[in-house]
PAGU-72462 format. One record per residue: y, z, x of N, C-alpha, C in turn; residue in three letters. Coordinates in steps of 0.02 Angstrom, whole numbers, plus 50000, padded with zeros to 5 digits. Example, Ala and Ser with C-alpha at 12.3 -4.5 7.8 and 13.67 -1.06 7.14 Angstrom:
497165039050660497755039050615498355039050660Ala/498885035450642499475035750684500025039450645Ser/
//
This chain:
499405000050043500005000050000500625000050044Unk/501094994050031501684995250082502194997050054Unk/502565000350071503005005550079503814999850068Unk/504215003050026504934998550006505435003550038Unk/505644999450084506345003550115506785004350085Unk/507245009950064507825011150016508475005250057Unk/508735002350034509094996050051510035001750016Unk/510575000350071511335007050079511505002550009Unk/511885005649974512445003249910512714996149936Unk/512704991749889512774986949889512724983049939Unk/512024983149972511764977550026511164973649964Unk/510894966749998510734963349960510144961750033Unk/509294962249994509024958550028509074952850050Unk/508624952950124508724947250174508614939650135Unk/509254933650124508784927050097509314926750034Unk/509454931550001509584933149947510414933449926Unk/510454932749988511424931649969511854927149920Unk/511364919949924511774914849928511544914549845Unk/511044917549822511244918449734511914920549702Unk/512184926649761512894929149734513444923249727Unk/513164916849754513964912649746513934907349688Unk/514664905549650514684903349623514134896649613Unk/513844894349537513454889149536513754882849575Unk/514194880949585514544873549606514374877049682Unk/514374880849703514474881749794513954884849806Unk/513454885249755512684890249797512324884549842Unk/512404879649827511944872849855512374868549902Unk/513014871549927513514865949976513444866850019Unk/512884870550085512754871850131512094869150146Unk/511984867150091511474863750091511324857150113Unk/510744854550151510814846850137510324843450106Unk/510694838450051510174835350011509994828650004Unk/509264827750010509054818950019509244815249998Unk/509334806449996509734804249934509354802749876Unk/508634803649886508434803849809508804809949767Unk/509014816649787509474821249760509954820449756Unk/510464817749801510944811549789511254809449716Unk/510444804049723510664798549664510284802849619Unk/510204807049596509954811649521510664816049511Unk/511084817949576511734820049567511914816349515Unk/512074809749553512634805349538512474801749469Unk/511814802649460511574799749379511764804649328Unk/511814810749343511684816349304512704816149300Unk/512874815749335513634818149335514044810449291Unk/513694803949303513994797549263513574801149176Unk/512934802349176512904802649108513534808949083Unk/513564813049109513894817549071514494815649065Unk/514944811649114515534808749106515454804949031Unk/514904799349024514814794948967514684799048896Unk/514514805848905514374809148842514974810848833Unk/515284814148887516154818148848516454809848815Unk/516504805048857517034799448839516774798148764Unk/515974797348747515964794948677515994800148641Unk/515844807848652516224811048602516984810248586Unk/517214809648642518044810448639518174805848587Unk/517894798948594518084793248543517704794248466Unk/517224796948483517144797948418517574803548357Unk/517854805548406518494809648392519014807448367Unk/519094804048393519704801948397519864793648311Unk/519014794248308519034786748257519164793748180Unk/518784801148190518954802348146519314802748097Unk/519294804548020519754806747999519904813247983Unk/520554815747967520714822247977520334826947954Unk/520264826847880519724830647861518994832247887Unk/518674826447944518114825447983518474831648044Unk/519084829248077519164833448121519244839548112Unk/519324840848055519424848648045518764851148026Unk/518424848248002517644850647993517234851048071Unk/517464847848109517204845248176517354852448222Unk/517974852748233518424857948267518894862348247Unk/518904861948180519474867548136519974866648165Unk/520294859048187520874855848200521304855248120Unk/521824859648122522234860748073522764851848065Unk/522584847948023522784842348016523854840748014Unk/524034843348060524654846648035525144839048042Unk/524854833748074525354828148053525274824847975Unk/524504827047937524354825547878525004827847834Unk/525024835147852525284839947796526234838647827Unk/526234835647868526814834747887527264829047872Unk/526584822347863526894816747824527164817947752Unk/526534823547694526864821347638527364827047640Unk/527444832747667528084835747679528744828747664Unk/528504825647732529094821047723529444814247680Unk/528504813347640528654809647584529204812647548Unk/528914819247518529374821547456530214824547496Unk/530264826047561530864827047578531304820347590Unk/531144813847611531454808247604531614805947540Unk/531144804947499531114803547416531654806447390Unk/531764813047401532194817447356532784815247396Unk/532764812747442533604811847502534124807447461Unk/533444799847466533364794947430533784796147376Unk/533424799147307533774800347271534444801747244Unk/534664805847277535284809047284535694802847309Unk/535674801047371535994797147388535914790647342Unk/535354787447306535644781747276536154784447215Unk/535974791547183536494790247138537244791847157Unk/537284794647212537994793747232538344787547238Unk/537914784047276538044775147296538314770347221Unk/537814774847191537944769647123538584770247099Unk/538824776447118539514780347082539984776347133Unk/540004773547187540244769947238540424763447201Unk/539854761947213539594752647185540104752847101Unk/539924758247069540174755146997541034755247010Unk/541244760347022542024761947060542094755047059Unk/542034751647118542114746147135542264740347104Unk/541574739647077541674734247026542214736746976Unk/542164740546933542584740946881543294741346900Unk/543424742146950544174739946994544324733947010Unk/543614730147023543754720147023543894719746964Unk/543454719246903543734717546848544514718846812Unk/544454727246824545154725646803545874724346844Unk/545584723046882546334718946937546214711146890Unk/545554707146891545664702146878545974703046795Unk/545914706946756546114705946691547154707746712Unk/547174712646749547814713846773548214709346776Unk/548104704246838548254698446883548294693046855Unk/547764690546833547514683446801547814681746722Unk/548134677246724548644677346650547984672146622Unk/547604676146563547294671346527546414673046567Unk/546214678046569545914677846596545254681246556Unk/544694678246534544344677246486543794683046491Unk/543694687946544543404693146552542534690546586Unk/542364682746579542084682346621542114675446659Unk/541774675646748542124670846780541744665546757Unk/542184657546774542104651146780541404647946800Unk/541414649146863540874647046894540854654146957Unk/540934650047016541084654647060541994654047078Unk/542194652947064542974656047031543184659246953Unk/543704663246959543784667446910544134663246831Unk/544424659546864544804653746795545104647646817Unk/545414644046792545594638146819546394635346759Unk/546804631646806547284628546762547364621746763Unk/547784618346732547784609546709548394607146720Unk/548824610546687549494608746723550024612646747Unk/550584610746778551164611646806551434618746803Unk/551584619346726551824625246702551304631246690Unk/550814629446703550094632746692549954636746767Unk/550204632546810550234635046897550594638646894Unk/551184638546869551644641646872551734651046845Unk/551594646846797551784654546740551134658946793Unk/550564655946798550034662846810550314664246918Unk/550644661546945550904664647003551344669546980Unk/552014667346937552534672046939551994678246875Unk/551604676546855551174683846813551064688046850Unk/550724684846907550254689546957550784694246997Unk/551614688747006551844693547061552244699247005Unk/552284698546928552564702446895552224708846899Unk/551714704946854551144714046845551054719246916Unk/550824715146972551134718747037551764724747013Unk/552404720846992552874725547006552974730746975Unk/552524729946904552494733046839552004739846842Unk/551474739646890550764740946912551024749246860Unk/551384753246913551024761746883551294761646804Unk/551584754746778551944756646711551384754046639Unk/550874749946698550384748646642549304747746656Unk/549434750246726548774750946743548554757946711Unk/547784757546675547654764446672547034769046709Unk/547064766146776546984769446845547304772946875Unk/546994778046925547244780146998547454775247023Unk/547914772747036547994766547056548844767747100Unk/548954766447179549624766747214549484758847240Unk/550384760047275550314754347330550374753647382Unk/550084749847409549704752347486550134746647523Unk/550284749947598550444744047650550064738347677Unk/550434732847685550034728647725549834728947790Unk/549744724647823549764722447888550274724647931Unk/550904722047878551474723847928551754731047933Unk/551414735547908551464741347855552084742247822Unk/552204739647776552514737247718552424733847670Unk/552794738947614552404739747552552574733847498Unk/552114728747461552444723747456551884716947426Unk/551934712347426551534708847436551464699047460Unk/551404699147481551324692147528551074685847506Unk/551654681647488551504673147459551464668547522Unk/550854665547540550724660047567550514653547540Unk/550954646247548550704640547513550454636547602Unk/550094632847584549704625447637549914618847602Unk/550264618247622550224610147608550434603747653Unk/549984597747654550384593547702551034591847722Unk/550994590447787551504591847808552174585647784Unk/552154581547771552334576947726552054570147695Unk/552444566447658552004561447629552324558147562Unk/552024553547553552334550147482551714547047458Unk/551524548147394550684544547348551274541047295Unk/550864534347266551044529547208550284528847181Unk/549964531647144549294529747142549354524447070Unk/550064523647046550064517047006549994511647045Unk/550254512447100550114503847144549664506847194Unk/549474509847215548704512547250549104512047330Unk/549524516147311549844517947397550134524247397Unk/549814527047476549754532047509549964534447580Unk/550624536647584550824538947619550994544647666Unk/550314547647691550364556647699550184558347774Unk/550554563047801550224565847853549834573147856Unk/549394571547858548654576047868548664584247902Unk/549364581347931549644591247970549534594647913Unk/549404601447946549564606947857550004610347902Unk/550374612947860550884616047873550874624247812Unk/551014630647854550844635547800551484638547820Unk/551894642947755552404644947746552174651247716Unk/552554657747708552444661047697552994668147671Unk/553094670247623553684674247607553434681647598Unk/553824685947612553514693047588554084695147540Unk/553784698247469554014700747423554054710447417Unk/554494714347421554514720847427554644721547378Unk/554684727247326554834730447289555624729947272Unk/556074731447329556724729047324556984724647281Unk/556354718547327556584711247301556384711247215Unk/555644713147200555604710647138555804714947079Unk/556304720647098556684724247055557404719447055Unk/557344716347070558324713547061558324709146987Unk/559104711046969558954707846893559454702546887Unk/559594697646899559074693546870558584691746934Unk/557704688946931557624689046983557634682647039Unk/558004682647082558244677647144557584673847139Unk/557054678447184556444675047203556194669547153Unk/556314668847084555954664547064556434658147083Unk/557054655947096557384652047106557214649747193Unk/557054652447210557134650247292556674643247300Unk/556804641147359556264634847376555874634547377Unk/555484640447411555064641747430554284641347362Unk/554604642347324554184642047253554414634747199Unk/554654629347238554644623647223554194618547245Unk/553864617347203552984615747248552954608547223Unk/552584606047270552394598047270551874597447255Unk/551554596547193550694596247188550564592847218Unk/550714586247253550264580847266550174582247352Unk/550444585347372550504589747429550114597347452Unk/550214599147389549914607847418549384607147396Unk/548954611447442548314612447454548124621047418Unk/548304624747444548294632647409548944635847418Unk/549114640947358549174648147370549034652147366Unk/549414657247424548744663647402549284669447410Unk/549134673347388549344679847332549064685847375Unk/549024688847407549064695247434549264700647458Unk/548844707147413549274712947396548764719847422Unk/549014727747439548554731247446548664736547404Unk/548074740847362548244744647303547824749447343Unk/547844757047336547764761947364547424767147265Unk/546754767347276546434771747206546334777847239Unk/545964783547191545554789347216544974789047163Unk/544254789447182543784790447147543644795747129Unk/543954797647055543834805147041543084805947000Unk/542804802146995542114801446943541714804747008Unk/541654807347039541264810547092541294819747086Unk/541814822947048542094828547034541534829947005Unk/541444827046951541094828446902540304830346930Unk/539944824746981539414826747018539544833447074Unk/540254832747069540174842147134540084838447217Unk/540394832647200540684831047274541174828447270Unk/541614826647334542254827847350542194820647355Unk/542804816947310543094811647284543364807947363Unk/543224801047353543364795747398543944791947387Unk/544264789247439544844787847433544904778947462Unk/545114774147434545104768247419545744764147440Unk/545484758547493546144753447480545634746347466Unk/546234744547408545934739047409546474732147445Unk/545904728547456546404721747490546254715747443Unk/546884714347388546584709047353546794703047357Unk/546494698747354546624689747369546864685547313Unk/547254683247312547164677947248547194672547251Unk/546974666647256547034659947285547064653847211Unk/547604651047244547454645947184547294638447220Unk/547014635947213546474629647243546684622947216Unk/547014619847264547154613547247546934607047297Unk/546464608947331546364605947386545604599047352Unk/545544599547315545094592847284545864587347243Unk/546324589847245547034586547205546524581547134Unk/546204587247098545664581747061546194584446967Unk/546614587246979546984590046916546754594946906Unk/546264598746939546234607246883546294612646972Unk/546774615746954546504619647013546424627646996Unk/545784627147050545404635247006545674639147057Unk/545664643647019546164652047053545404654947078Unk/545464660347124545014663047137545194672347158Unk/544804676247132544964683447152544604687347197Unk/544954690147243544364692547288544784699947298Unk/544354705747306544394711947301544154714447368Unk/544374716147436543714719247472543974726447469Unk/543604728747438543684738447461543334742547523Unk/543904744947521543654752147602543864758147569Unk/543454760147592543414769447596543924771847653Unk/544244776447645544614779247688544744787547693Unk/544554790647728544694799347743545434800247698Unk/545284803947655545744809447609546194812647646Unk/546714811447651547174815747727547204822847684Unk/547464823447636547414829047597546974832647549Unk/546404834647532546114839347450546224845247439Unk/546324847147402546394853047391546164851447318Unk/545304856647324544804854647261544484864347236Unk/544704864847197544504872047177543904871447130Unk/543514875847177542424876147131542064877347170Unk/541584874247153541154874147189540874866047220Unk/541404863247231541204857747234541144858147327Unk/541434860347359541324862047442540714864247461Unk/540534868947401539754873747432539304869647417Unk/539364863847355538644859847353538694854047415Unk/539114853047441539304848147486538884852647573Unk/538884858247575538654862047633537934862747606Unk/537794864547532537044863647532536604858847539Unk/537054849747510536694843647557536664843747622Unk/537164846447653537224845947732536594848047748Unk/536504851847721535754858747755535174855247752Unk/535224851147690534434851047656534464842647711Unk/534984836947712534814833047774534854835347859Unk/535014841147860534754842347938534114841647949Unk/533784847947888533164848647867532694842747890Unk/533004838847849532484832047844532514828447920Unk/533164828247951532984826348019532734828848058Unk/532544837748056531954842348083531184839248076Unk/531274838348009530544835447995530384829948030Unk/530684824148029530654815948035530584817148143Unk/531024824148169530904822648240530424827048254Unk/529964830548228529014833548219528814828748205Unk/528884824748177528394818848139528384815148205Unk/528894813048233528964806348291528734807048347Unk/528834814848367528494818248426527824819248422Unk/527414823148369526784820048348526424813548358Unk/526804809248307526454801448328526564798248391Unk/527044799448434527274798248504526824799648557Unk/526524807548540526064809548591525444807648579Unk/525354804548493524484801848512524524794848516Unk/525004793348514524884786248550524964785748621Unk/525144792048651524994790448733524314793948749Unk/524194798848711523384800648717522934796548690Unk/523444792048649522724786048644522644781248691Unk/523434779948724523464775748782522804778548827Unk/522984782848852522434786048903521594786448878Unk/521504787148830520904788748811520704778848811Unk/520984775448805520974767448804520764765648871Unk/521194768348913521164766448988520474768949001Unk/520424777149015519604778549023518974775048993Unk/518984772948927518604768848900518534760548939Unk/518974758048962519274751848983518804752349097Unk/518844757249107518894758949144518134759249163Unk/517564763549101517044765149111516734759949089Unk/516684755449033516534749749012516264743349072Unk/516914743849126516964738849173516574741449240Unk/516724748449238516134750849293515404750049277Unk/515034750849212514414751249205514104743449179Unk/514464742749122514244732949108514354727249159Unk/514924729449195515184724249228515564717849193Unk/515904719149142516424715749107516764717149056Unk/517384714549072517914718149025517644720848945Unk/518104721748905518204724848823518374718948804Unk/518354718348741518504712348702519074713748653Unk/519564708648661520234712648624520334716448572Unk/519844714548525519644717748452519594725148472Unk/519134727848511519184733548523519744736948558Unk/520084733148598520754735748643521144738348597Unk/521124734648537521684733448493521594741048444Unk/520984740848446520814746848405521184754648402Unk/521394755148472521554761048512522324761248475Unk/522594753948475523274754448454523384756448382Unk/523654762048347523674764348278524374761048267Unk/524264754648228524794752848185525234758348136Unk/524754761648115525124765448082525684770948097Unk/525374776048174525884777048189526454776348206Unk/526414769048250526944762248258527654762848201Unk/527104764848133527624763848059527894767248057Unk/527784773548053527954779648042528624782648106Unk/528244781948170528714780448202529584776648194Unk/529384769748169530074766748147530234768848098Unk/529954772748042530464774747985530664781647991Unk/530354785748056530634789948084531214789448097Unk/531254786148156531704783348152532534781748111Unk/532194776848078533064774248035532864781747968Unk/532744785647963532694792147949533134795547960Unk/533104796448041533634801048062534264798448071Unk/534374790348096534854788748100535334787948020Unk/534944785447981535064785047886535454792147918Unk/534984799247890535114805547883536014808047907Unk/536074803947983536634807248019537274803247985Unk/536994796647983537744794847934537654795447865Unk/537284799447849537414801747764537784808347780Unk/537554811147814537924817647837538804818647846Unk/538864810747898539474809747910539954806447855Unk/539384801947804539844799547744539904807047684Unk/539314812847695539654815947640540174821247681Unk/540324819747726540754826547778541394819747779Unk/541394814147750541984810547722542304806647789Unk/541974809447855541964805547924541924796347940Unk/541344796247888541084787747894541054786447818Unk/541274781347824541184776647749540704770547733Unk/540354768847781539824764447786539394766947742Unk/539324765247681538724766147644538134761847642Unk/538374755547646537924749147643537524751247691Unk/537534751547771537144752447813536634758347804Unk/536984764547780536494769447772535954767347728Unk/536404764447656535834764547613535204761047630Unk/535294754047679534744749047720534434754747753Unk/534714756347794534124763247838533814766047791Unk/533784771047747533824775947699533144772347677Unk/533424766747644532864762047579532414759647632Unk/532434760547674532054755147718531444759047727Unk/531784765247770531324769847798531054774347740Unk/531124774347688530754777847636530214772247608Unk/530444765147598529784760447603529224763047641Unk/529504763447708528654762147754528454770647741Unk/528804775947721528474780847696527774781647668Unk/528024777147611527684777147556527144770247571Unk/527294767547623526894761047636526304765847661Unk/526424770247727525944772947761525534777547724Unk/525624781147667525184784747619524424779547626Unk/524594773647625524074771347627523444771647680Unk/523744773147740523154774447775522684779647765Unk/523054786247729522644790747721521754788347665Unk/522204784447616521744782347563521334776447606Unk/521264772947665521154769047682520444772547705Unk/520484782547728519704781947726519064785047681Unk/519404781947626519034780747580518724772047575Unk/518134771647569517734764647556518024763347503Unk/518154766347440518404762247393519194762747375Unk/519554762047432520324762447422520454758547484Unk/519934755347514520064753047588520064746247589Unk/519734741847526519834735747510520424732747517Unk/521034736547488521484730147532521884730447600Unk/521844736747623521864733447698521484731047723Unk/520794729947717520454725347780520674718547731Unk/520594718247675520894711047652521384709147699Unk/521944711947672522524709047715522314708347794Unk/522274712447834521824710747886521444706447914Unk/521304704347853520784698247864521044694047862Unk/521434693547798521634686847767522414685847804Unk/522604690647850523324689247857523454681447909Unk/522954682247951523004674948007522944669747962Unk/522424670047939522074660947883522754662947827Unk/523464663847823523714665347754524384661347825Unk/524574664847878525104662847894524934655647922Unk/524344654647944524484646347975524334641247900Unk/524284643947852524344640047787524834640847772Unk/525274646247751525984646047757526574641847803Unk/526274640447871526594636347908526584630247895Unk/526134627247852525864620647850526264618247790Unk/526304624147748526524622747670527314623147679Unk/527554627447723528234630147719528434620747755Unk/528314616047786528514609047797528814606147739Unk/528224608347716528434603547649528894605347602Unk/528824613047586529184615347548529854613747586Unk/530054612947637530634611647666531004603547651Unk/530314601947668530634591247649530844592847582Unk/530594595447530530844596947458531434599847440Unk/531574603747474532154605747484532754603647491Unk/532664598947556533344595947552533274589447530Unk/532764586747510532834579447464533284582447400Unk/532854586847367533184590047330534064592947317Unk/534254593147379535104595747387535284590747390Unk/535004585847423535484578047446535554575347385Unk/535014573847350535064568147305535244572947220Unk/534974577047205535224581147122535604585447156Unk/535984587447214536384590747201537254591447184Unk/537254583547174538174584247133537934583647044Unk/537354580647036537124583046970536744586746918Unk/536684593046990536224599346951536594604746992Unk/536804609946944537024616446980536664620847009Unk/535744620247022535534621647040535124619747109Unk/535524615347132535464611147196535984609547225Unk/536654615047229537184610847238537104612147329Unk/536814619747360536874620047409535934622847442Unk/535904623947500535224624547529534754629947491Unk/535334635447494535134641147458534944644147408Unk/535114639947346535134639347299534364633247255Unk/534504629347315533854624247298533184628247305Unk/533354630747391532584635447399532284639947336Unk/532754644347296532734648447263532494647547190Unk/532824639147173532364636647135531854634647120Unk/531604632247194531094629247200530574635047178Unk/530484640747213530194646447211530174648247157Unk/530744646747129530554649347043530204645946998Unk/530254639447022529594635746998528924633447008Unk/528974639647084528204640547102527814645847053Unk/528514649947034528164655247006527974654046932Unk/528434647646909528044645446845528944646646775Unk/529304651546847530104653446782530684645846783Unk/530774647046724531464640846711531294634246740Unk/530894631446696530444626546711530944622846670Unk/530974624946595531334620046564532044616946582Unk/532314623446565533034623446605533224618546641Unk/532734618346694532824614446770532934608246741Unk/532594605046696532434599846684532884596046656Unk/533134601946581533344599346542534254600046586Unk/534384603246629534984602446649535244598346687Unk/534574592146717534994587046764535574580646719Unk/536144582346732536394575646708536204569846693Unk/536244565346634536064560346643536694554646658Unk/536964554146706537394551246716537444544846752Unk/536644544846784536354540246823535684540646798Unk/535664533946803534694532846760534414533846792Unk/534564531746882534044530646921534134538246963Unk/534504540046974534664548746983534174553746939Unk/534134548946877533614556946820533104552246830Unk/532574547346846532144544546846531904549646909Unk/532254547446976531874552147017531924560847009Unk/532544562246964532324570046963531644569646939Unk/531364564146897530804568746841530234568546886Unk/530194561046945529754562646965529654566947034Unk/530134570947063530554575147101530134580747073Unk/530204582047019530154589746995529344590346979Unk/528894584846952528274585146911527874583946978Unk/528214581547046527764579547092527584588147128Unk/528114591247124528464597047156527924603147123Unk/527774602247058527544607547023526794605647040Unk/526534598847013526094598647032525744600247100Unk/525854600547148525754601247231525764606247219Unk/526304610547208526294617647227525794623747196Unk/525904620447122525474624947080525024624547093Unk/524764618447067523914617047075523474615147142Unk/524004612947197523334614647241523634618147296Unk/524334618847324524464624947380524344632047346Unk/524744630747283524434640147265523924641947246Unk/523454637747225522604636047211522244639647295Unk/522444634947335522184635947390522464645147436Unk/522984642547422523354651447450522894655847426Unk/522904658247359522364662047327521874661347355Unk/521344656747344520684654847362520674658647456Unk/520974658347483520964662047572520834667347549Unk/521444672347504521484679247500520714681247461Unk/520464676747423519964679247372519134677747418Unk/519344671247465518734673147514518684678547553Unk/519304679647594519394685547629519254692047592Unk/519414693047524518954697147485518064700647481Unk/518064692247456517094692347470517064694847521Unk/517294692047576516684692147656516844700647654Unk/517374704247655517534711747638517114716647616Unk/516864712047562516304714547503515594714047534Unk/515434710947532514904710047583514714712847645Unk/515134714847678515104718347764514984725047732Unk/515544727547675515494734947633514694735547627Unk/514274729347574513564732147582513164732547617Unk/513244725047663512494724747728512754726247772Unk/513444729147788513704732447863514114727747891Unk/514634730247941515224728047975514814723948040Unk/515174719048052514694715448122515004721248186Unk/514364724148238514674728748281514914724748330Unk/515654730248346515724725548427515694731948503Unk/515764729948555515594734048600515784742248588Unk/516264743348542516504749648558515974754148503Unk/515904749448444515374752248388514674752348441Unk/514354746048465513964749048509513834754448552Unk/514334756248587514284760648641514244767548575Unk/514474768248525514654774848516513914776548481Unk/513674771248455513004773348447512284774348481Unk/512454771248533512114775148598512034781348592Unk/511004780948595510954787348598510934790948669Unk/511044800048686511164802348712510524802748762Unk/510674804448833509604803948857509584810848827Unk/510074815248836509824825248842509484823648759Unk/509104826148766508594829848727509014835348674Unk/509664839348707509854844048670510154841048631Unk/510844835148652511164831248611510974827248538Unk/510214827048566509844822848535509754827948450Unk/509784833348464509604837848419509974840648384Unk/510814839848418511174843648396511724838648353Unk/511604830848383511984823448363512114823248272Unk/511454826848228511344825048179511814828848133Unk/511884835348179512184839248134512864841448183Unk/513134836248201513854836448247514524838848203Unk/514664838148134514994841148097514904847548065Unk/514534850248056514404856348019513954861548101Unk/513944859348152513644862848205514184866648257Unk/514604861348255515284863548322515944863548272Unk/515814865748237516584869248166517004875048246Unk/517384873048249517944879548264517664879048359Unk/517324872448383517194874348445517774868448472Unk/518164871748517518624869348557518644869348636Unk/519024864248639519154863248717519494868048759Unk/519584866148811519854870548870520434868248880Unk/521104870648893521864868648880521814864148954Unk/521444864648994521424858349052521294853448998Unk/520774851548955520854848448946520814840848881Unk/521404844848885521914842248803522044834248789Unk/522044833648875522564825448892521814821948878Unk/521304824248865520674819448850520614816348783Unk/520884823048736520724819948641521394820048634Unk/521474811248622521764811048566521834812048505Unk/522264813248472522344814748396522754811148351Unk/522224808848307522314804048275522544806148208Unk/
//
């Protein structure tokens, strides 16, 4: 029987040391064959290849998967519709202010033109406001326009001042054009003119058109040569306050308007049409003094759009960082692919990594915050640009509500029309390219030839718009029945202009357009039942694992590793999708 020597406090038999050191450094003193080597180096690539396809399989999840996966709290989910309903409601508010803008407006064109315009029928001509025939007809409605001017606070029933011009002085400004001289006989068909224009121009003050009797209508200057003048024009600046805003509990906007009045003689065809033009600006209130509460609801919008630009720059920073953790998680994939197959990824899959969607969200982040800061500054009465906000505003609350859709997208039966579109979007635009030719030759055959005898072809813009409306099947008759017949051979080719037009378009470009989207449908339908064709990245992820444990634990990968997380080294691996 042999005998065990008592071994002092903490000595360690002979041999036995090198258990005490860490696992990675018990074996580095070691030397090992390269059959041990290459079982290293096999053993250390598989495990690399197991983290990378978990990572991606991660990363294809959806949120609800990831939170079952890792009790990853989905917080850009709950953060988008946060921001649905905080944009929506922004939205809101701000269009009905706008509207209170927009109507202001208009109802200030109209009644300048009922003001101004002697005879003026309450609605316009064409695209001018009225028109006159003769002499005394020119006449009377200039010296109207410059009367009521002088008359303004004694019979407008507006907020309504008068505002400086240009020159800043208060007043308003007659300019005529007419050649520079000339003599017409169009009884003996002779014409004598020089083509110079020459523009003159008088300014009328208040001074002037208080004098009794009044001078100005006698002067030269308002002795006019029809066969000579080309226009006058009439311009004045009126200074409103929009008090219809009180009533909503915000602080009233302040208005100049710059109005035009032109009378048009430049066709010398006998009628010349007057025309009214209004442009309004907003301008800072130098003074209010507004007793209520109309200040404190003005600090409670302030609050509630900071708010929203809090939200919209979480949202951006979010989608910002997984698209560079998807960058990276792309590259590693890109990286390991080419080390082990020996040839690249195939774009389909490259492409995969890139989330369109956050892309979206991103840009309506975006014109979000920028919308947000000049709504801020238009209701703090700083900026008056509404038009622009409202484009940001409307824009970026579109792709809001556009991107809801991805969520429903992973659902199989809410997912049908994005891969449609998806599918069908390439085979839709190079048919569109092919069709949009033609629709173009139609176009301007269409302006050239019916357009001095259809008002609906008179210019490019207007033709396109028709045309379209008779793709869609509206004012078919109309069209028809409105070409002049003034020329036989002019309405011969409208008819067959228009029946060639409908026919083509209806029945076999929009026949065919459909027919893409409705194949691209099927094939949709079909992949849904017998399966999606795989490409390398679907391959690789279904690769099974060699470990044996993986193998066991693969089946039940959602309901097995609930709440098991990574190591803060390393974060920069999963992206989050």
């Amino acid at each position: 029987m042999l005998g065990v020597l008592p071994l002092p406090d903490g000595a360690m038999p002979p041999g036995m040391e090198v258990l005490d050191l860490p696992l990675c450094n018990r074996f580095s003193g070691l030397s090992w064959g390269p059959h041990h080597r290459n079982a290293m180096a096999r053993h250390d690539s598989e495990m690399k290849e197991e983290c990378l396809r978990e990572d991606l399989k991660f990363y294809f999840m959806s949120p609800c998967e990831k939170y079952r996966a890792r009790c990853q709290i989905p917080w850009k989910l709950g953060l988008q519709i946060l921001k649905i309903v905080m944009v929506t409601t922004q939205l809101v508010r701000f269009g009905l202010s706008n509207q209170l803008v927009v109507a202001f407006k208009e109802d200030n064109t109209v009644a300048f033109k009922h003001l101004f315009l002697k005879g003026y029928s309450g609605t316009d001509e064409d695209d001018y406001s009225c028109s006159v025939y003769t002499q005394e007809d020119a006449y009377e409605s200039i010296f109207f326009a410059i009367n009521q001017y002088h008359q303004l606070k004694d019979i407008t029933l507006g907020t309504l001042g008068y505002g400086e011009n240009e020159d800043n002085r208060i007043g308003l400004k007659v300019c005529k054009q007419h050649y520079k001289k000339g003599t017409m006989f169009p009884s003996n068909e002779t014409l004598n003119i020089d083509n110079d224009i020459e523009l003159d121009c008088v300014h009328l003050d208040l001074q002037d058109l208080s004098k009794d009797p009044p001078d100005w209508k006698n002067s030269s200057f308002f002795r006019l040569e029809f066969y000579r003048l080309l226009q006058v024009e009439i311009s004045f600046r009126l200074k409103g306050i929009d008090l219809q805003t009180i009533h909503s509990r915000e602080l009233p906007d302040c208005y100049v308007f710059q109005n035009t009045i032109i009378f048009d003689n430049k066709a010398h065809s006998g009628k010349i049409k007057i025309y009214f033009d209004s442009d309004a600006k907003i301008e800072e209130c130098k003074d209010l003094n507004i007793f209520g509460s109309t200040q404190k609801n003005t600090q409670y919008v302030l609050v509630f759009d900071a708010f929203v630009i809090v939200i919209c720059l979480a949202s951006l920073i979010l989608c910002t960082r997984s698209i560079v953790l998807a960058l990276r998680l792309r590259k590693r994939f890109l990286n390991f692919f080419l080390e082990k197959y020996k040839r690249p990824v195939c774009d389909t899959d490259q492409w995969k990594f890139i989330n369109g969607w956050y892309v979206l969200v991103i840009i309506s982040d975006l014109m979000t915050i920028i919308g947000s800061i000049l709504k801020m500054e238009i209701k703090a009465k700083n900026l008056t640009n509404y038009d622009l906000c409202s484009i940001l505003l409307g824009t970026s609350t579109l792709l809001v509500w556009v991107g809801v859709i991805r969520y429903l997208g992973y659902f199989q039966a809410y997912n049908v029309l994005i891969l449609t579109m998806q599918a069908s979007l390439p085979k839709v635009l190079r048919f569109c390219a092919c069709a949009g030719m033609i629709y173009l030759g139609y176009t301007f055959c269409g302006w050239i030839v019916l357009g001095p005898y259809h008002d609906k072809f008179e210019n490019l813009n207007t033709v396109a718009e028709c045309l379209f409306s008779l793709v869609n099947g509206d004012d078919m008759f109309a069209t028809f029945a409105q070409i002049q017949q003034k020329s036989i051979l002019v309405w011969l080719f409208s008819r067959l202009y228009l029946y060639s037009f409908i026919s083509l378009f209806i029945y076999m470009i929009l026949s065919l357009f459909i027919a893409l989207i409705t194949d691209s449908y099927d094939t949709i339908k079909k992949f849904q039942q017998n399966g999606f064709p795989e490409t390398d990245l679907q391959e690789f992820l279904k690769e099974c694992s060699s470990k044996e444990e993986y193998q066991k634990e693969s089946s039940a990968f959602l309901s097995c590793i609930c709440c098991r997380r990574r190591k803060r080294s390393d974060d920069h691996l999963i992206p989050i999708n």
